[in-house]
C-alpha positions, 0 to 999 in steps of 0.5 A, a space after each residue: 500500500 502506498 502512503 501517498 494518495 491523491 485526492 479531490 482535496 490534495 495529496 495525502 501521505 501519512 508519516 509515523 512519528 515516535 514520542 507523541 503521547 497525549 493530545 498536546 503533542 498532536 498539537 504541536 506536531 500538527 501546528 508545527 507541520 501545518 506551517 510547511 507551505 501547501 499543507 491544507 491539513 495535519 491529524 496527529 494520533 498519539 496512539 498510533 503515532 501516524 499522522 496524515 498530511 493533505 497537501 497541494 503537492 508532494 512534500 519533501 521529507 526533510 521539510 517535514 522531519 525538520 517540522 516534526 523535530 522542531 516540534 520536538 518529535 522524531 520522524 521516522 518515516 512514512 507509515 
């Protein structure tokens, strides 16, 4: 299964982050990578540690490990 699907809505990918814990973490991860230019939308789930990303076009992974480090999280590559 691909980890990137294109929609009506964009490109979505989801990416596995380790460290989330708790509604707050999804917070700053999502605030963090919601930043990247041409993200229309970012769900973090701390119980699985995924997060979905919806953007206008494919994002550069680095751009989004620097997000999620930022945030004070560790990518650990696409789920």
């Amino acid at each position: 299964m691909s980890s990137e699907a294109t929609t009506a809505s964009g490109i979505t990918t989801v990416y596995q982050v380790t460290g989330m814990t708790c509604g707050h973490c999804e917070g700053a991860v999502s605030e963090e990578i919601s930043a990247i230019v041409g993200v229309s939308s970012v769900k973090a789930v701390a119980a699985t540690g995924q997060v979905t990303v919806v953007s206008a076009a494919p994002l550069d992974d680095e751009a989004v490990r620097a997000a999620v480090d930022e945030a004070g999280y560790e990518l650990t590559g696409r789920a």
